[in-house]
C-alpha positions in Angstrom: -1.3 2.4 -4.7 -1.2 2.1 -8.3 2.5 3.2 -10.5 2.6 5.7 -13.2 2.7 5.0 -16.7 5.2 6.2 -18.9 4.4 7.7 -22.2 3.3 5.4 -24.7 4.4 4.5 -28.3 3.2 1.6 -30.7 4.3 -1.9 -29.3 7.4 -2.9 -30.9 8.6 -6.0 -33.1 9.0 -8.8 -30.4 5.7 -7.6 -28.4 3.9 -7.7 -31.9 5.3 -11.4 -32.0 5.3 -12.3 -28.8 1.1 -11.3 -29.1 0.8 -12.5 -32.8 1.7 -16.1 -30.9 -0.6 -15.7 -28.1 -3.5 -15.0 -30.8 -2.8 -18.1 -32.4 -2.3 -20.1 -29.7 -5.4 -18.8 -27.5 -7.8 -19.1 -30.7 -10.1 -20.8 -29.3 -10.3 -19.1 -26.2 -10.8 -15.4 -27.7 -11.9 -13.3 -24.8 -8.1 -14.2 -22.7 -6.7 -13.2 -25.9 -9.0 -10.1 -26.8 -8.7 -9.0 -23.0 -5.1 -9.1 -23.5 -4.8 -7.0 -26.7 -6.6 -4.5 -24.8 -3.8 -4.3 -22.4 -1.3 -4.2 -24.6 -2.8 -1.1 -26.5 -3.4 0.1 -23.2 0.4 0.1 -21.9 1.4 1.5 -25.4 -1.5 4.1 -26.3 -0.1 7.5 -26.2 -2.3 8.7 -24.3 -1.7 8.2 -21.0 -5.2 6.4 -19.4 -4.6 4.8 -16.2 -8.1 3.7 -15.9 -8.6 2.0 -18.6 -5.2 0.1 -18.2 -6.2 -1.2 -14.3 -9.8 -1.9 -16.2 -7.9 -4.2 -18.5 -5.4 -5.2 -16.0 -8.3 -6.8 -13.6 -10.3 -7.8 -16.7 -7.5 -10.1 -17.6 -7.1 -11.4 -14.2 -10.8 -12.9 -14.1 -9.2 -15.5 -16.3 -7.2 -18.6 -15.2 -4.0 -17.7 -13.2 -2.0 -20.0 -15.2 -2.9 -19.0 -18.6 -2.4 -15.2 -17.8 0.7 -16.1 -16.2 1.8 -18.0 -20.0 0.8 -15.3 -22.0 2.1 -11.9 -19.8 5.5 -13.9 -19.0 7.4 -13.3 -22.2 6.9 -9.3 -21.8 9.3 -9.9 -18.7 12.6 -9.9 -21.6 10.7 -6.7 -23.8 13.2 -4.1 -24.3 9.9 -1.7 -23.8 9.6 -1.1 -20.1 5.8 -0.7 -20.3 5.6 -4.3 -21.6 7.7 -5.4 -18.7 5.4 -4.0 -16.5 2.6 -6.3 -17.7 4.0 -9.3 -15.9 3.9 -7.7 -11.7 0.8 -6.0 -12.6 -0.9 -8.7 -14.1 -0.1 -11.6 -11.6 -0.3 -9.2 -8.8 -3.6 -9.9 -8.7 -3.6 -13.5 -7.7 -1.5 -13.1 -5.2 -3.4 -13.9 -2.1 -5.3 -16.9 -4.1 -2.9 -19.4 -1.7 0.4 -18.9 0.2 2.4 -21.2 -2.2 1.7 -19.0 -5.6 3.0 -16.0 -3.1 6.2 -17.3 -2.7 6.6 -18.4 -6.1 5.6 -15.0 -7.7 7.4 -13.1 -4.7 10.7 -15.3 -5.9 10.1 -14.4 -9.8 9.2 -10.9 -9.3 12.6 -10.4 -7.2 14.3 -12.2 -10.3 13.2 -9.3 -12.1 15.2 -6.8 -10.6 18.9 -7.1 -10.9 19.7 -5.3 -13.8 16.5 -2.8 -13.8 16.7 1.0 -13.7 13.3 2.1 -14.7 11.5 3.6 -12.3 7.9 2.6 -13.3 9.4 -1.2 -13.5 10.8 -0.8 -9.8 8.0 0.7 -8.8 5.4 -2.2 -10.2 8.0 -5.1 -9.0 7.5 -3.4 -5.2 3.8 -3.1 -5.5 3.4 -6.8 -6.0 5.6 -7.7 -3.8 3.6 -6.2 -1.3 0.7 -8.1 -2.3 2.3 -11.2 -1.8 3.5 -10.5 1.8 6.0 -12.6 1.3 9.2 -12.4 3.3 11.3 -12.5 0.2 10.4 -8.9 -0.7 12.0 -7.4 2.3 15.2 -8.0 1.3 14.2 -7.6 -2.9 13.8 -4.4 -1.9 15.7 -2.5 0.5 18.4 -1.5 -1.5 15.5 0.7 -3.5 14.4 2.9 -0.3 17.1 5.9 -1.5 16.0 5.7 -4.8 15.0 9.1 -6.2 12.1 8.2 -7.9 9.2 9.1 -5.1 6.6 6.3 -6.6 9.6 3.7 -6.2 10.5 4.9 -2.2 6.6 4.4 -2.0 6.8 0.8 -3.2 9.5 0.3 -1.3 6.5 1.4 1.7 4.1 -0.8 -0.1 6.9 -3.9 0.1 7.6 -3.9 4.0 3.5 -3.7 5.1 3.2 -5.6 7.7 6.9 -7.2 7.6 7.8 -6.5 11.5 12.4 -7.9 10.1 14.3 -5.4 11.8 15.6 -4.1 8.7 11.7 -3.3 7.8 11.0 -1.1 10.8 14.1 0.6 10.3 13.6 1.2 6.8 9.7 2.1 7.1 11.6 5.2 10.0 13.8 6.2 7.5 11.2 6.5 4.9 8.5 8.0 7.6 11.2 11.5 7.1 10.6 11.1 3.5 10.6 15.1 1.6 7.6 13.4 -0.4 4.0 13.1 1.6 2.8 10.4 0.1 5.6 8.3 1.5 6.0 9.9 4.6 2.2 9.4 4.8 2.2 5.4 4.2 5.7 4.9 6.2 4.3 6.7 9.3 0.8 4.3 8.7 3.2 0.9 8.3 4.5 2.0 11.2 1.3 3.3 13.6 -1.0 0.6 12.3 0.0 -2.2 10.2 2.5 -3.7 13.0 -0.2 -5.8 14.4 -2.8 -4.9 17.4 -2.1 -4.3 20.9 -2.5 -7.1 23.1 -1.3 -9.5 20.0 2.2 -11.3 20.6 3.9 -9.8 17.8 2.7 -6.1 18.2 5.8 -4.0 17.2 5.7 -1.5 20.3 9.0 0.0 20.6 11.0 3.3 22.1 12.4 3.7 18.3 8.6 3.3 16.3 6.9 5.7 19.3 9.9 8.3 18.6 9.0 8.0 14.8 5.7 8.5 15.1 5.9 11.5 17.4 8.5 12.9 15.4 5.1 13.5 13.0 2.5 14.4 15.5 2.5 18.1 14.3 3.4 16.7 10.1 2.3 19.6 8.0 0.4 16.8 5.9 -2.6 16.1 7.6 -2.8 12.0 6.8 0.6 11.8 8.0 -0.3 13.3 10.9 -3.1 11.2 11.7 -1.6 8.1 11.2 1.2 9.2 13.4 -1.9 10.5 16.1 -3.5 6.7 15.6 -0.1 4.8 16.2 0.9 6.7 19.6 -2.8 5.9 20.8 -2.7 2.3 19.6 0.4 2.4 22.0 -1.4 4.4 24.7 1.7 6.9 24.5 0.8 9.7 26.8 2.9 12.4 24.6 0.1 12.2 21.9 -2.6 12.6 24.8 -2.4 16.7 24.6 -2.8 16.2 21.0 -6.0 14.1 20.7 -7.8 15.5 23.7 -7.0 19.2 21.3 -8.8 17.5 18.3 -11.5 15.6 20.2 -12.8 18.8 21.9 -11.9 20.6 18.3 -13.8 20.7 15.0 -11.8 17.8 13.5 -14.4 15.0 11.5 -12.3 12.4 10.9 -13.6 8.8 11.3 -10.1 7.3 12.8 -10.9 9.5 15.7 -12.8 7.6 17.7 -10.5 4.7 17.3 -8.0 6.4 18.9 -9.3 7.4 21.8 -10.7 4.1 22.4 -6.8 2.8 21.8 -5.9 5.6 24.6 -8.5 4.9 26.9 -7.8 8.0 29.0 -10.6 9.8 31.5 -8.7 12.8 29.9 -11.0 12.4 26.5 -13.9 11.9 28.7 -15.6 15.3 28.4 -15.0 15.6 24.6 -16.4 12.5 23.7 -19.8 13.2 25.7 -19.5 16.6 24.2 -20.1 14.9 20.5 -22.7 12.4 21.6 -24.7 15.5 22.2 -23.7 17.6 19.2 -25.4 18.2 16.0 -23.1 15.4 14.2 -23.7 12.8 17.0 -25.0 10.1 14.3 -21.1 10.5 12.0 -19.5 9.8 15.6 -21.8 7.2 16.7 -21.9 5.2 13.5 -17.7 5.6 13.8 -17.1 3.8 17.6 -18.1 6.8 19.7 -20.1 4.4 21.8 -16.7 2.3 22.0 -14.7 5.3 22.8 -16.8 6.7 25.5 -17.0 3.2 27.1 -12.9 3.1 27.2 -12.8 6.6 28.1 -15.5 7.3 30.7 -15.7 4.2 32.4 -14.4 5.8 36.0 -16.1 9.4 35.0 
């Protein structure tokens, strides 16, 4: 999930300095330095090339974590919001190098955000506060998950991954009703498939997630529908049986399939299964767990 970019303008005075510095002081390490300019003109060009500013973005981060971390830290104060997005996107990066550099950018990032209003800021903060899995980004970033901006609710998504607080899940249901799809879409997957595996300790598996997810069993976006499909079977909730036996024994090609039904493990999917083991796409299924799923599903057939 990669944030917008706003329009962009020239760098102004302090960024100029800030970088003017940077040269001087990186001289005799160029390419950190040249690598950086590039970003720069790429956060400012006025033409909008998101490509070639995630080029530059992971180009920069194939340098030392502590020097990037130096240089991109002043941009943090710019009065240019674009500049104060090179700080989360840059360090994002490192983020799962070791647990203690987590915390610490999880703790700086959520230092950024009193005081911030734009949207693409928000939105970057939250993204890299999901990389860090870091509990501190839980509560950084609640008070965002109403925010009108779409790409900041999705952040918001991208924050609580994983995170199984209470206030998480109930968040990640809220935001699983979302008007926009692509935050319904990554809600109802938080919620189906990112809240550990069943038969782990810590599997979320609860009468509130099952209702969220089959509240978008027949989602008019087909992702979110899927992912909702995936969850109930991960949970072997017989309400989505109808609903995946329909699409086994249907035309449906999607690779998650198979997982599911191997998730559900019910005699029901039986005939479906052995029905694409001899079809005409047998080698998709098999190279996508139909072996698996016929083994869960046909066991007592």
């Amino acid at each position: 999930m990669v944030p917008g970019k706003l329009e962009r303008k020239a760098p102004g005075t302090v960024e100029e300095a800030v970088y003017s510095c940077a040269m001087t002081e990186e001289r005799a390490h160029a390419p950190i330095a040249e690598v950086l300019g590039r970003l720069i003109a790429e956060a400012t060009s006025a033409v909008t090339d998101d490509d070639g500013y995630w080029n530059a973005v992971r180009a920069l981060q194939r340098f030392d974590r502590a020097d990037v971390r130096r240089l991109v830290e002043p941009f943090a104060e710019s009065e240019d919001p674009r500049m104060r997005a090179l700080l989360p996107d840059a360090l994002r990066g490192f983020a799962h190098e070791d647990d203690a550099f987590a915390a610490e950018l999880a703790l700086r990032l959520a230092d950024m955000l009193p005081g911030e209003h734009d949207g693409m800021i928000l939105a970057s903060i939250g993204y890299a506060l999901g990389e860090t899995g870091q509990p501190t980004a839980v509560a950084a970033m609640l008070p965002f998950a109403g925010h009108p901006d779409a790409e900041v609710r999705n952040s918001v998504v991208a924050s609580l991954l994983t995170h199984s607080d209470a206030r998480a899940i109930e968040t990640l249901i809220m935001l699983s009703r979302d008007p926009d799809d692509h935050v319904r879409d990554w809600a109802t997957f938080a919620l189906g498939s990112q809240l550990g595996e069943p038969g782990d300790p810590g599997f979320v598996d609860t009468p509130a997630v099952r209702d969220a997810l089959f509240a978008r069993i027949d989602d008019t976006h087909d992702d979110t529908r899927w992912e909702a499909i995936v969850g109930l079977a991960m949970r072997r909730d017989h309400r989505v049986l109808s609903t995946l036996v329909r699409e086994v024994e249907g035309d449906c090609e999607l690779s998650m399939l198979m997982g599911a039904a191997r998730c559900m493990a019910a005699p029901e999917l039986c005939h479906g299964l052995r029905a694409l083991a001899a079809s005409d796409s047998r080698d998709f299924w098999l190279e996508n767990g139909l072996a698996d799923a016929i083994a869960a599903c046909c066991a007592g057939c």
